[in-house]
PQR file of N, CA, C, O and H, with PARSE charges and radii, in Angstrom:
ATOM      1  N   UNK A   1     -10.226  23.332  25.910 -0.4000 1.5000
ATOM      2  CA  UNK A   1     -10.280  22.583  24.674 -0.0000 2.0000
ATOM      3  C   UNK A   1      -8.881  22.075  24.334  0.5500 1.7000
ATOM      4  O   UNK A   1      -7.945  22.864  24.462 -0.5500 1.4000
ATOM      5  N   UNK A   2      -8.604  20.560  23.820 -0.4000 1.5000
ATOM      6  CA  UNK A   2      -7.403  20.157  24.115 -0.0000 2.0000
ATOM      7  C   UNK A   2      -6.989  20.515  22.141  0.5500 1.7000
ATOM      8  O   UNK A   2      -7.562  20.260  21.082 -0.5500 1.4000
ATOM      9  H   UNK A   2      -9.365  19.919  23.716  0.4000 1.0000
ATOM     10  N   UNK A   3      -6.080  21.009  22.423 -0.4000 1.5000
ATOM     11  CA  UNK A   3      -5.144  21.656  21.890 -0.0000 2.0000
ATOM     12  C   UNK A   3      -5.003  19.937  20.126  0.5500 1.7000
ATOM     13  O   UNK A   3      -5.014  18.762  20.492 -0.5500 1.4000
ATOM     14  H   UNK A   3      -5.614  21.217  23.283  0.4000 1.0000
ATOM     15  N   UNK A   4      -4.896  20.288  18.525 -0.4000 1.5000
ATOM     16  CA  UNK A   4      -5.021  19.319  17.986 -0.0000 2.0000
ATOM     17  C   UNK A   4      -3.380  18.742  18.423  0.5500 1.7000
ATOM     18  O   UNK A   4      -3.364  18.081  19.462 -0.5500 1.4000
ATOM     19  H   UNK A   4      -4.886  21.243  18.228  0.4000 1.0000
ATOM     20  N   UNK A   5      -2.457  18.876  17.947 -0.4000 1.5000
ATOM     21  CA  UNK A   5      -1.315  18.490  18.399 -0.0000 2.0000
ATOM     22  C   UNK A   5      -1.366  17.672  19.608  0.5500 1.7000
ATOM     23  O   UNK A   5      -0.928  16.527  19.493 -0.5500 1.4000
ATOM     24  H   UNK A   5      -2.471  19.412  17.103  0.4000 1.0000
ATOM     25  N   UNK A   6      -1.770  17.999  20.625 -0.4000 1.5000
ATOM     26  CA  UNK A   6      -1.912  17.046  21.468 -0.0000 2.0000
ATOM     27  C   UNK A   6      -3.008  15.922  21.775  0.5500 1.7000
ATOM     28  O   UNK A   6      -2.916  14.919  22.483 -0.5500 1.4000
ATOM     29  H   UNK A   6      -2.126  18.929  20.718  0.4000 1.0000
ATOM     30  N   UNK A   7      -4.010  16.381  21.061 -0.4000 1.5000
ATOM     31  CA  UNK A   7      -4.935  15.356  20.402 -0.0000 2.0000
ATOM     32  C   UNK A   7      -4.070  13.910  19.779  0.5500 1.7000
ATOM     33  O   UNK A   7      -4.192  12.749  20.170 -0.5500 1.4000
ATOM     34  H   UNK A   7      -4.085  17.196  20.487  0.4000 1.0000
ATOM     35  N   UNK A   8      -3.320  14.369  18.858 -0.4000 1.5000
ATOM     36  CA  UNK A   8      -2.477  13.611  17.882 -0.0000 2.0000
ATOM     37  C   UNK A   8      -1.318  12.947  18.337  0.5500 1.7000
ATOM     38  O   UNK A   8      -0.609  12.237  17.624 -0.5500 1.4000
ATOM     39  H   UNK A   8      -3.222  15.312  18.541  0.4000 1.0000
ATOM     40  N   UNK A   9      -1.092  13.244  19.812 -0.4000 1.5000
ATOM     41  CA  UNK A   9      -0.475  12.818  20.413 -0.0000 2.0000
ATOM     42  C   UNK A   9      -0.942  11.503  21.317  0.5500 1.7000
ATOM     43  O   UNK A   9      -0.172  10.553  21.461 -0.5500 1.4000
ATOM     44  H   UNK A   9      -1.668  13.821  20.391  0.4000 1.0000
ATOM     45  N   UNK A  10      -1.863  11.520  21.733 -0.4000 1.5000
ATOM     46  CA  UNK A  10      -2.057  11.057  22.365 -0.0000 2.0000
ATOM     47  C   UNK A  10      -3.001   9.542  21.902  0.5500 1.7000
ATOM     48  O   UNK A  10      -3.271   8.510  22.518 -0.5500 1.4000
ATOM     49  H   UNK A  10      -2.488  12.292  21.616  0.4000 1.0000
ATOM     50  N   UNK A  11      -3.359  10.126  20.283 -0.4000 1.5000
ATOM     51  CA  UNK A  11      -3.672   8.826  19.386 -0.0000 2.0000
ATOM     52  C   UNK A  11      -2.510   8.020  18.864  0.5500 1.7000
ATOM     53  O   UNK A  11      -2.560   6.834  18.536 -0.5500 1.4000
ATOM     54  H   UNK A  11      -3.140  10.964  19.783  0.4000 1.0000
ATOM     55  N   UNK A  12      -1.439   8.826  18.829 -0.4000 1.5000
ATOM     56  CA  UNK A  12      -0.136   8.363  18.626 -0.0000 2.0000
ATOM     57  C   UNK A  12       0.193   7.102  19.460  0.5500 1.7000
ATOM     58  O   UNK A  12       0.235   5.925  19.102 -0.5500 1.4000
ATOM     59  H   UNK A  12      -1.398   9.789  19.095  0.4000 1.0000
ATOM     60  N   UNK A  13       0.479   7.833  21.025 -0.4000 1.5000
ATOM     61  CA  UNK A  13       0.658   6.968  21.714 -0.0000 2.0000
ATOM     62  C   UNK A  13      -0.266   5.971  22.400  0.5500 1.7000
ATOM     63  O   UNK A  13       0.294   5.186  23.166 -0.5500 1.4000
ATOM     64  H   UNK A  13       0.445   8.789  21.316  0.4000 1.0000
ATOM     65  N   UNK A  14      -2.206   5.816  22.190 -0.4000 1.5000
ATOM     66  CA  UNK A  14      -2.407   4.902  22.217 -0.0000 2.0000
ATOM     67  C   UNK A  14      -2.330   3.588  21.266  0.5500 1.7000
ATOM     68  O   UNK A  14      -2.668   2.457  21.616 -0.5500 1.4000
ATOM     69  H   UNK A  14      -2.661   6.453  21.568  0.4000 1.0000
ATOM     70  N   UNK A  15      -1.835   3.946  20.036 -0.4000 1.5000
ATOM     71  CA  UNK A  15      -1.769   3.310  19.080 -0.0000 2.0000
ATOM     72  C   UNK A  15      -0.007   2.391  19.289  0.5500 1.7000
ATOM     73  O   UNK A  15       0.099   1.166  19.361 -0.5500 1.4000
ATOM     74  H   UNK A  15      -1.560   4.864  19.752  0.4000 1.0000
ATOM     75  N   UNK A  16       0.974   3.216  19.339 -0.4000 1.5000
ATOM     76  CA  UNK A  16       1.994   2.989  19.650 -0.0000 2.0000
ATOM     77  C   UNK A  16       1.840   1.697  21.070  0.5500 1.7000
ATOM     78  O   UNK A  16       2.265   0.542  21.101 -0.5500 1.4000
ATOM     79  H   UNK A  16       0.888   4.210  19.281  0.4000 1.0000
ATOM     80  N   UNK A  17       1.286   2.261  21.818 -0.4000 1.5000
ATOM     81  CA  UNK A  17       0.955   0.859  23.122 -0.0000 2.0000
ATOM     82  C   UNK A  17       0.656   0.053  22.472  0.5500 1.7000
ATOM     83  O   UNK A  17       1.538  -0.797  22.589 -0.5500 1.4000
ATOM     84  H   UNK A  17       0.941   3.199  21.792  0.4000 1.0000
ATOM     85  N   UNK A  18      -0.213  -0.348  21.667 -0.4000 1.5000
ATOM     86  CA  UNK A  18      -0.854  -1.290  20.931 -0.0000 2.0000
ATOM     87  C   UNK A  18       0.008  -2.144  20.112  0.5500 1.7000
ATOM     88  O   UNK A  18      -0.362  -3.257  19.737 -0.5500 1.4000
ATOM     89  H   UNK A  18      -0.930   0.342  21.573  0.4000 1.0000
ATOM     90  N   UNK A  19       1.321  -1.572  19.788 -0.4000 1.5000
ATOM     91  CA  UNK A  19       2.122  -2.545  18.941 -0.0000 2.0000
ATOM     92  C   UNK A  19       2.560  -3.773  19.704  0.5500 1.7000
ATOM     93  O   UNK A  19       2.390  -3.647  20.917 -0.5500 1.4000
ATOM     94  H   UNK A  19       1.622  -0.668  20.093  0.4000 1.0000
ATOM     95  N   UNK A  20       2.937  -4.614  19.426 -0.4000 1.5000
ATOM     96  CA  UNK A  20       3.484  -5.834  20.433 -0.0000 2.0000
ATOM     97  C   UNK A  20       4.751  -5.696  20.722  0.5500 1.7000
ATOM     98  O   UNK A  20       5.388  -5.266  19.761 -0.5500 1.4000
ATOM     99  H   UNK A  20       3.074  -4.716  18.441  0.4000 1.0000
ATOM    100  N   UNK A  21       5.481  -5.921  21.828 -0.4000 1.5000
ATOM    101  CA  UNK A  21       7.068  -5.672  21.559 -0.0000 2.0000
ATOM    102  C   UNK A  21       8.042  -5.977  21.154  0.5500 1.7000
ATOM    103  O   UNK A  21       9.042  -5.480  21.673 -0.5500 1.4000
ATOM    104  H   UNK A  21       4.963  -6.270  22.609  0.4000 1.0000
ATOM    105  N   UNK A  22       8.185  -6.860  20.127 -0.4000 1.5000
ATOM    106  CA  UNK A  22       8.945  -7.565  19.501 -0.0000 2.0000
ATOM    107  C   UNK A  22       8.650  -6.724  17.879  0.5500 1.7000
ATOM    108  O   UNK A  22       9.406  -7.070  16.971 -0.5500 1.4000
ATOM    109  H   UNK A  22       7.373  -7.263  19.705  0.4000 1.0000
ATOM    110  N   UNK A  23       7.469  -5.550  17.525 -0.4000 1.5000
ATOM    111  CA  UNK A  23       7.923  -5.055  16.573 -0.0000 2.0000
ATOM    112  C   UNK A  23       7.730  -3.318  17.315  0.5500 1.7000
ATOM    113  O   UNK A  23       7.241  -2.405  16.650 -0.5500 1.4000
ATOM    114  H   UNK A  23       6.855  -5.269  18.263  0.4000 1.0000
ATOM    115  N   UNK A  24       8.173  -3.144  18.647 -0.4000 1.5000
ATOM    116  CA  UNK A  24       8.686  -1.453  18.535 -0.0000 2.0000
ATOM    117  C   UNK A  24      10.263  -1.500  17.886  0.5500 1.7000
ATOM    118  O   UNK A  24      10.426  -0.501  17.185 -0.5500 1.4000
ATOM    119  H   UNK A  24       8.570  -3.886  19.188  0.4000 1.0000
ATOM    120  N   UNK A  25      10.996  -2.031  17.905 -0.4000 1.5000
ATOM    121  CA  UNK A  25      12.215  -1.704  17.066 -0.0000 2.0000
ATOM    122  C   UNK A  25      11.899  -1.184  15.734  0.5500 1.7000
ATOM    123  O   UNK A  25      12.126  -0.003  15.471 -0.5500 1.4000
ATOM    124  H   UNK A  25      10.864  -2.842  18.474  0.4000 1.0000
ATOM    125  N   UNK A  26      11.343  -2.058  14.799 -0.4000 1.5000
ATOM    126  CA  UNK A  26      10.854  -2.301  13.426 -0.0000 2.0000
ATOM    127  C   UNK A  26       9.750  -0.538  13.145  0.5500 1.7000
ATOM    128  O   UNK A  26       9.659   0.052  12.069 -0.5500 1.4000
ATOM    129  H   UNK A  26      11.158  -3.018  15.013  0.4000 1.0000
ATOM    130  N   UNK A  27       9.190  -0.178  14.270 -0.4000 1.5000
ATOM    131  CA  UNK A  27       8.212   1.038  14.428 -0.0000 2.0000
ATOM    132  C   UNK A  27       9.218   2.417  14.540  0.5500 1.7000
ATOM    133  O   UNK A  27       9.226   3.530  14.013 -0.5500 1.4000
ATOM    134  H   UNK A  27       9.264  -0.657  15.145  0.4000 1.0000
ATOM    135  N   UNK A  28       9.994   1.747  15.458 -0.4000 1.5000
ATOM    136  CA  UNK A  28      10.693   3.185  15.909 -0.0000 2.0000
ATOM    137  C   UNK A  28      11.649   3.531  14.314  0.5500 1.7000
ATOM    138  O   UNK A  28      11.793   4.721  14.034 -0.5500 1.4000
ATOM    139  H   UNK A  28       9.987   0.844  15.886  0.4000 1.0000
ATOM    140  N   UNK A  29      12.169   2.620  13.484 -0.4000 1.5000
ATOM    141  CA  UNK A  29      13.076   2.709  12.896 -0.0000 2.0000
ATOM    142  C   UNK A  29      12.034   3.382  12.010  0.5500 1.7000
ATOM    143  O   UNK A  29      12.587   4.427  11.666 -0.5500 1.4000
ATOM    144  H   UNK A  29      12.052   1.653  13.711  0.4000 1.0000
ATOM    145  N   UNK A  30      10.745   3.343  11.422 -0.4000 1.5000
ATOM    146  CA  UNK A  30       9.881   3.678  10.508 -0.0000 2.0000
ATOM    147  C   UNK A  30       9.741   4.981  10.705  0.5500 1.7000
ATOM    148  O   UNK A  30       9.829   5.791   9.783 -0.5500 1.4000
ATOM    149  H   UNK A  30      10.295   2.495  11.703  0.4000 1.0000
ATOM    150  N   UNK A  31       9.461   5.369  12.183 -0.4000 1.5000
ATOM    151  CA  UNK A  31       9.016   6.664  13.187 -0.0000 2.0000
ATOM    152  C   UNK A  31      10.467   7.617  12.339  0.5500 1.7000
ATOM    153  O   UNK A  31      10.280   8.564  11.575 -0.5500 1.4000
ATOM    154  H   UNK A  31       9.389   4.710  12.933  0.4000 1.0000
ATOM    155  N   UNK A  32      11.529   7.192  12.637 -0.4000 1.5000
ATOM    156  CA  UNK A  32      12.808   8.060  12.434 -0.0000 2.0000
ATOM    157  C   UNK A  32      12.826   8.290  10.982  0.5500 1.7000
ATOM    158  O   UNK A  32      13.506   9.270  10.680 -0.5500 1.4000
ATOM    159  H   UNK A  32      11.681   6.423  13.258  0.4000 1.0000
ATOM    160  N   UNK A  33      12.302   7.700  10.031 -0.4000 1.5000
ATOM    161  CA  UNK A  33      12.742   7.109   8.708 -0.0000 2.0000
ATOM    162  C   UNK A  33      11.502   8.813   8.160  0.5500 1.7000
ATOM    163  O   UNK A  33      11.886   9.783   7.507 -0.5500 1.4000
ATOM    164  H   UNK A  33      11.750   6.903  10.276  0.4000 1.0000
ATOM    165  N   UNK A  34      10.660   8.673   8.499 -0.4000 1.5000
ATOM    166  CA  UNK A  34       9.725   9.362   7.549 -0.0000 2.0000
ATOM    167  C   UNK A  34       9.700  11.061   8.596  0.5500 1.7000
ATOM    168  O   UNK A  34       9.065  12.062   8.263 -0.5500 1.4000
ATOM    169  H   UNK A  34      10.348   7.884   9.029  0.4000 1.0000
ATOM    170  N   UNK A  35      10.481  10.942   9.716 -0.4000 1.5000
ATOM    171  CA  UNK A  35      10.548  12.207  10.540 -0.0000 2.0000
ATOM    172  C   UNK A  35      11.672  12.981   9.588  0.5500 1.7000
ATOM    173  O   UNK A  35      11.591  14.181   9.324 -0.5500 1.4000
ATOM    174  H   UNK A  35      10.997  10.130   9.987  0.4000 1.0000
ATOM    175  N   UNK A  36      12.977  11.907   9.007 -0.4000 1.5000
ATOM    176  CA  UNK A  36      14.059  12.357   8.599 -0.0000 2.0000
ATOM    177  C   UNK A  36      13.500  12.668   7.383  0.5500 1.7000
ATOM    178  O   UNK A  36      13.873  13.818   7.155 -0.5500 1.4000
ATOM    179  H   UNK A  36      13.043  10.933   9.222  0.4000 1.0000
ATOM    180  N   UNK A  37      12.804  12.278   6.462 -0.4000 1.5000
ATOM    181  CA  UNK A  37      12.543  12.498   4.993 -0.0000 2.0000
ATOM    182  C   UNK A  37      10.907  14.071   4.994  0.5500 1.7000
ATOM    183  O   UNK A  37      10.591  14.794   4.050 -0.5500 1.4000
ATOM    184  H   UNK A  37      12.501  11.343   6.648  0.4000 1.0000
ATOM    185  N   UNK A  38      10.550  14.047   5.819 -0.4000 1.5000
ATOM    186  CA  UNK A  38       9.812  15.230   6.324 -0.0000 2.0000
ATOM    187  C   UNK A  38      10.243  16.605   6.552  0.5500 1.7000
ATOM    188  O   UNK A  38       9.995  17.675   5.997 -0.5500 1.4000
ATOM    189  H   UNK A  38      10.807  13.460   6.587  0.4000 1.0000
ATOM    190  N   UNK A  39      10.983  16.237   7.567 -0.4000 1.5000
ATOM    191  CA  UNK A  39      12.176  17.795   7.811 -0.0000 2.0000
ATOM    192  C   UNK A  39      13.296  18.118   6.751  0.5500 1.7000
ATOM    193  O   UNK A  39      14.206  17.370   6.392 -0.5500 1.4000
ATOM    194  H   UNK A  39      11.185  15.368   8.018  0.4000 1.0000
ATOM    195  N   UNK A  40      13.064  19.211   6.394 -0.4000 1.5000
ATOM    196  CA  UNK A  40      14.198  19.745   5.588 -0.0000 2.0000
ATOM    197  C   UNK A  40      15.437  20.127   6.240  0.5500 1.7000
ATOM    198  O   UNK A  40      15.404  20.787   7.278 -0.5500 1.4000
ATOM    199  H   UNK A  40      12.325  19.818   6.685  0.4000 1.0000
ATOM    200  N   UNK A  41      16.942  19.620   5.503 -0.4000 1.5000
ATOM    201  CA  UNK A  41      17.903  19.814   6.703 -0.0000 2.0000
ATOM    202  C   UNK A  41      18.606  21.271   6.605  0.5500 1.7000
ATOM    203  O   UNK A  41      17.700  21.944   6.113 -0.5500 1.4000
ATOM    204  H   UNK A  41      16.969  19.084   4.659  0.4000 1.0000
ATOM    205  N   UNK A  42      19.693  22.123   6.794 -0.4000 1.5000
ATOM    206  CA  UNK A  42      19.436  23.628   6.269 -0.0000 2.0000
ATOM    207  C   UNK A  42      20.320  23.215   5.483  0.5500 1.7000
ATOM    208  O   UNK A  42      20.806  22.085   5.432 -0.5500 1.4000
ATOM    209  H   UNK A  42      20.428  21.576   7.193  0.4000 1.0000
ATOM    210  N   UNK A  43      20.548  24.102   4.863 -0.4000 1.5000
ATOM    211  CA  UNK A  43      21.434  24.077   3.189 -0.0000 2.0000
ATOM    212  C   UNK A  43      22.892  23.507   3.425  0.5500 1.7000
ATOM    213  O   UNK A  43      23.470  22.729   2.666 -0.5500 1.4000
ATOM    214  H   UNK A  43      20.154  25.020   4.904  0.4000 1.0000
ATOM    215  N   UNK A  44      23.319  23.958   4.447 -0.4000 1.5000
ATOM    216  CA  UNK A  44      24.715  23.693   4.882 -0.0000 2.0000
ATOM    217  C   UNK A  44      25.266  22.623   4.798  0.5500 1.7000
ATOM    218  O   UNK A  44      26.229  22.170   4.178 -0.5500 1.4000
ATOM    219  H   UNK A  44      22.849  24.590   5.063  0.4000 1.0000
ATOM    220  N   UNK A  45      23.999  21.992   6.020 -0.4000 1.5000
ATOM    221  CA  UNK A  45      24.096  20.600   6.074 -0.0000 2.0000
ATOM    222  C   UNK A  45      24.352  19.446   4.882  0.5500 1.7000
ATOM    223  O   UNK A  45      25.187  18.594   4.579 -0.5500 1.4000
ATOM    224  H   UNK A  45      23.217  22.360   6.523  0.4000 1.0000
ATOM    225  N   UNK A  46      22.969  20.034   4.371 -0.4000 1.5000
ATOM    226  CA  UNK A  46      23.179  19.391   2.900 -0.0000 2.0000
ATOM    227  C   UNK A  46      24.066  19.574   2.093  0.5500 1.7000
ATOM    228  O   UNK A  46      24.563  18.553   1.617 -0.5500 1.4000
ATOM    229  H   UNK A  46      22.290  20.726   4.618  0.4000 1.0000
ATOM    230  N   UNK A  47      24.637  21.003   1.600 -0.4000 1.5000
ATOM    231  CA  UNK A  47      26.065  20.908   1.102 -0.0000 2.0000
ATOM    232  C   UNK A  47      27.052  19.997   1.398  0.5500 1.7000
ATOM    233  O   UNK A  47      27.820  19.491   0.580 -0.5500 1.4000
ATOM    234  H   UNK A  47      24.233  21.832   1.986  0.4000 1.0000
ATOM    235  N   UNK A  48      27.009  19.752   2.863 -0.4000 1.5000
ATOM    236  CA  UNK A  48      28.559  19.681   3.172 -0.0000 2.0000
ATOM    237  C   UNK A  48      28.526  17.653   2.957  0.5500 1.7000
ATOM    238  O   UNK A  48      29.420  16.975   2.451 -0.5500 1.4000
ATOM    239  H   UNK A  48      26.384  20.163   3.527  0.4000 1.0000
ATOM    240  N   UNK A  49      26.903  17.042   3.668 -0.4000 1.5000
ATOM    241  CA  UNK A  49      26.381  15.470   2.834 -0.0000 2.0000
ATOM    242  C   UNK A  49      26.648  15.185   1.650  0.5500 1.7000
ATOM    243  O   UNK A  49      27.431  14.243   1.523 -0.5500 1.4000
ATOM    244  H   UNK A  49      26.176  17.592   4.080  0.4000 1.0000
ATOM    245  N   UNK A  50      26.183  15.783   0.486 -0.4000 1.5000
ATOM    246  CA  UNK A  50      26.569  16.301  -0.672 -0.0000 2.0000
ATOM    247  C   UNK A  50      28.404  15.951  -1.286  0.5500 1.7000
ATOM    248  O   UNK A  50      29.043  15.136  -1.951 -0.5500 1.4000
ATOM    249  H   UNK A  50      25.547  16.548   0.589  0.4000 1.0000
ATOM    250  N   UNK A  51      28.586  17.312  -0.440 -0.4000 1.5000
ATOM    251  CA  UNK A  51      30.205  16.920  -0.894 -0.0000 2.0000
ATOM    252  C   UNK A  51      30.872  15.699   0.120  0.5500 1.7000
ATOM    253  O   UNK A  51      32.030  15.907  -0.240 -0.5500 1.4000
ATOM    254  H   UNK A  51      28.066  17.975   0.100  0.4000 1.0000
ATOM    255  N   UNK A  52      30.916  15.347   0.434 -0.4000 1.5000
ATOM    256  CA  UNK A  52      31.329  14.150   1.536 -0.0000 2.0000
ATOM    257  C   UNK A  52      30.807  12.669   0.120  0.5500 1.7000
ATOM    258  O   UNK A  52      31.426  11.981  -0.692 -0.5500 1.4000
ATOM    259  H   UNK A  52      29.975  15.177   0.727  0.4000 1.0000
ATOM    260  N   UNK A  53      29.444  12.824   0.522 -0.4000 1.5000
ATOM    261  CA  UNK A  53      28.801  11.615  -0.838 -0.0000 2.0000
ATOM    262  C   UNK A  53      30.072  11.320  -1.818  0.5500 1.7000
ATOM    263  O   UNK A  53      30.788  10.322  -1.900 -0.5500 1.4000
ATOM    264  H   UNK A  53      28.941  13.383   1.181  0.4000 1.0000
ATOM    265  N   UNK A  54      30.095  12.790  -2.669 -0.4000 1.5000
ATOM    266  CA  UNK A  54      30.836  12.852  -4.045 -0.0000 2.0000
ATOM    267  C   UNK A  54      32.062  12.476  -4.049  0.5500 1.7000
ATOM    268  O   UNK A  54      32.482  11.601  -4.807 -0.5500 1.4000
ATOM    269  H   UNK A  54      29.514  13.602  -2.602  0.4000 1.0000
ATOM    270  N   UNK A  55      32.784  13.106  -3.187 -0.4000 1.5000
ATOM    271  CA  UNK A  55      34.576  12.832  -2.577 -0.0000 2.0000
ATOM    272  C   UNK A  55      34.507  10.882  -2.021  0.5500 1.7000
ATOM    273  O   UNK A  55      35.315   9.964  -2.163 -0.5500 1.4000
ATOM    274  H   UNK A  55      32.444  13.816  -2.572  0.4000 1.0000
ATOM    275  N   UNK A  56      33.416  10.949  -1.515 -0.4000 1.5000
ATOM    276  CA  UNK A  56      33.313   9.047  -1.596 -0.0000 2.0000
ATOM    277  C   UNK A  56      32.832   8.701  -2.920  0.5500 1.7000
ATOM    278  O   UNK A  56      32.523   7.516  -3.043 -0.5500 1.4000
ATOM    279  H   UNK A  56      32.760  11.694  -1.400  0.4000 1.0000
ATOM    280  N   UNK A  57      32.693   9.432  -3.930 -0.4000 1.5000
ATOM    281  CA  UNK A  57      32.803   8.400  -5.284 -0.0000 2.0000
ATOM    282  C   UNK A  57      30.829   8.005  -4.886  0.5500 1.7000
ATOM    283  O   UNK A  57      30.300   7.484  -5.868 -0.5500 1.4000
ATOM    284  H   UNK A  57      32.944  10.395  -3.830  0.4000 1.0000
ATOM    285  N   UNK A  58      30.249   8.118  -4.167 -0.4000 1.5000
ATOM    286  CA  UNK A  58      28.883   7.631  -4.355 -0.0000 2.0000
ATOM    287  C   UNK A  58      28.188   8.652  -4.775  0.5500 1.7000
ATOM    288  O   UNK A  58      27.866   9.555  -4.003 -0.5500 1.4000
ATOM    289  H   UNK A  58      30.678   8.541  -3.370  0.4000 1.0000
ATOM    290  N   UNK A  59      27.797   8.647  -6.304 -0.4000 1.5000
ATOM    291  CA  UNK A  59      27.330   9.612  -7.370 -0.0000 2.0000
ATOM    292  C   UNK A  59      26.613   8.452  -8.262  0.5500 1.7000
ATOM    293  O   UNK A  59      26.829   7.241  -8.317 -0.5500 1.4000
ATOM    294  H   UNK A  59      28.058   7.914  -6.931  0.4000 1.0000
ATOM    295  N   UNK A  60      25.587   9.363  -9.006 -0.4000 1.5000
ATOM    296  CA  UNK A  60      24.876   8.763 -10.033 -0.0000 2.0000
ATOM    297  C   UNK A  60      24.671   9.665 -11.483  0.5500 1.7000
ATOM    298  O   UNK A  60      23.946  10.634 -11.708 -0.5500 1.4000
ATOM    299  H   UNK A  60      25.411  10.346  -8.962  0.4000 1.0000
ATOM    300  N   UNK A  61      25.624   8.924 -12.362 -0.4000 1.5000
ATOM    301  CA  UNK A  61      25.616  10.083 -13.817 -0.0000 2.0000
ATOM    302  C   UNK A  61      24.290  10.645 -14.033  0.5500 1.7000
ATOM    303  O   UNK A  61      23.318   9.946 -14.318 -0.5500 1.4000
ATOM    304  H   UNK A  61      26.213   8.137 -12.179  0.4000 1.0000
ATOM    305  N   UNK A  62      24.263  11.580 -13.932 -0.4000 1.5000
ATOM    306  CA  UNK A  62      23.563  12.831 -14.983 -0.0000 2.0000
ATOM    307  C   UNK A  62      22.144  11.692 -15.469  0.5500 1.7000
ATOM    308  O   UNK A  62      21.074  11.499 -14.891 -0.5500 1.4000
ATOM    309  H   UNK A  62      25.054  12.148 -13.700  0.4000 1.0000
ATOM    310  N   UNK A  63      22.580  11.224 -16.478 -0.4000 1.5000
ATOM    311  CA  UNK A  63      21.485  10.479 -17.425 -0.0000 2.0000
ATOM    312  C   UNK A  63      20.795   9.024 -16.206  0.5500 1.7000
ATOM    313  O   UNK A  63      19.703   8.540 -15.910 -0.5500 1.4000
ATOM    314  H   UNK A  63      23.449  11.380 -16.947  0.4000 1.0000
ATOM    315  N   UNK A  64      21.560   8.923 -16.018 -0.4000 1.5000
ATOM    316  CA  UNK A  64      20.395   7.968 -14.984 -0.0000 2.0000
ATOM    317  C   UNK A  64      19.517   8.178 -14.133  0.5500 1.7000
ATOM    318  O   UNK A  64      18.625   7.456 -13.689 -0.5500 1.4000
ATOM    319  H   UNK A  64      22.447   9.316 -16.259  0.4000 1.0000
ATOM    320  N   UNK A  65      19.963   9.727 -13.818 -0.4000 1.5000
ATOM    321  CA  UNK A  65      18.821  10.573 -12.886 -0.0000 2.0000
ATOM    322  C   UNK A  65      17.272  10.247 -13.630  0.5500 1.7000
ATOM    323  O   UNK A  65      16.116  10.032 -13.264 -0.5500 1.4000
ATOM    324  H   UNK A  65      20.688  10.314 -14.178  0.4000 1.0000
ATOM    325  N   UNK A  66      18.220  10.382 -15.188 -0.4000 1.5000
ATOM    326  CA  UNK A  66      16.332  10.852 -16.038 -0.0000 2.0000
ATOM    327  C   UNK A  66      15.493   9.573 -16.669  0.5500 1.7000
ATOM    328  O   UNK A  66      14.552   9.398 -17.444 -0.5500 1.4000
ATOM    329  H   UNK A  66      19.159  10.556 -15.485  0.4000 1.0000
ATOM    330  N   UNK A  67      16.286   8.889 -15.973 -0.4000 1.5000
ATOM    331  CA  UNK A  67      15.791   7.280 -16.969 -0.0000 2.0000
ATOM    332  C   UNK A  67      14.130   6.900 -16.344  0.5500 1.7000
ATOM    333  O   UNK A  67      13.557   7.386 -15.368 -0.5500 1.4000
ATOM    334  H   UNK A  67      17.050   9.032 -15.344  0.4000 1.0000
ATOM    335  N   UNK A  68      13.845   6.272 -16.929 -0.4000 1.5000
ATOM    336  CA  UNK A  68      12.198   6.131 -16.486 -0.0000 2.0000
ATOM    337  C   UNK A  68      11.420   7.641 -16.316  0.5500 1.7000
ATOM    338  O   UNK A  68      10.286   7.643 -15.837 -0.5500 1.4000
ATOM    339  H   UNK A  68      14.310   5.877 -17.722  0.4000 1.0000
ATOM    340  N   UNK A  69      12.018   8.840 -16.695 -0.4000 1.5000
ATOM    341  CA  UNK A  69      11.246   9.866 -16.732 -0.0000 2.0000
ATOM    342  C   UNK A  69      10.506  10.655 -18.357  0.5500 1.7000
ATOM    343  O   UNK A  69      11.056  11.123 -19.354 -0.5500 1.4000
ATOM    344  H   UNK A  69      12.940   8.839 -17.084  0.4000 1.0000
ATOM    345  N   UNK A  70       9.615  10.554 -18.117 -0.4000 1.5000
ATOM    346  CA  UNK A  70       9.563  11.237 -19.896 -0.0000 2.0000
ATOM    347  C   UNK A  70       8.294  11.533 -19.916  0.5500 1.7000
ATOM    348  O   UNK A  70       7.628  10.825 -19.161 -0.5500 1.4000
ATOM    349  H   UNK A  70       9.169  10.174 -17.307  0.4000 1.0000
ATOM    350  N   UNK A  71       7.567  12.520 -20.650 -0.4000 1.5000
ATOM    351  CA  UNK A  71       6.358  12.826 -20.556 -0.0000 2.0000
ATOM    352  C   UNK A  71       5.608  12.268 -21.450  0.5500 1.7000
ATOM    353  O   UNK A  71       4.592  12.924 -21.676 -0.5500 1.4000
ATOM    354  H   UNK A  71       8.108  13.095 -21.264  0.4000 1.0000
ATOM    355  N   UNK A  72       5.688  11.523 -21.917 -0.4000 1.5000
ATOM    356  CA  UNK A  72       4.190  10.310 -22.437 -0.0000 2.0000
ATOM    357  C   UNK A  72       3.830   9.442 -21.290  0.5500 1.7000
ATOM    358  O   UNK A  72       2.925   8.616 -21.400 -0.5500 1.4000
ATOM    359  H   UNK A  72       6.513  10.990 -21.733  0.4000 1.0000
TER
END
């Protein structure tokens, strides 16, 4: 009995054949995009992104975090 993971694989990649080749670039970049926002990176990592971000000045005040948020 074939295993689901490799089930899912293999719909993957008939589907993936199916793209035309002028948009696997445009696929692969999507493929990486939602693999990276899926996996959690370990804390470290993120600390150390984090402080790197901040020391470059690319921060967002406090209050703009909460804008468009409110419970009504």
């Amino acid at each position: 009995m074939p295993s689901i993971k490799s089930t899912y694989k293999k719909q993957l990649y008939k589907e993936v054949e199916a793209v035309p080749e002028e948009y696997l670039q445009l696929l692969l970049q999507i493929i990486r995009t939602y693999r990276e926002s899926v996996f959690l990176r370990p804390a470290a990592e993120s600390f150390q992104k984090g402080w790197q971000e901040a020391h470059a000045g690319e921060i967002v005040p406090l209050k703009h975090l909460w804008e468009g948020i409110d419970g009504e």
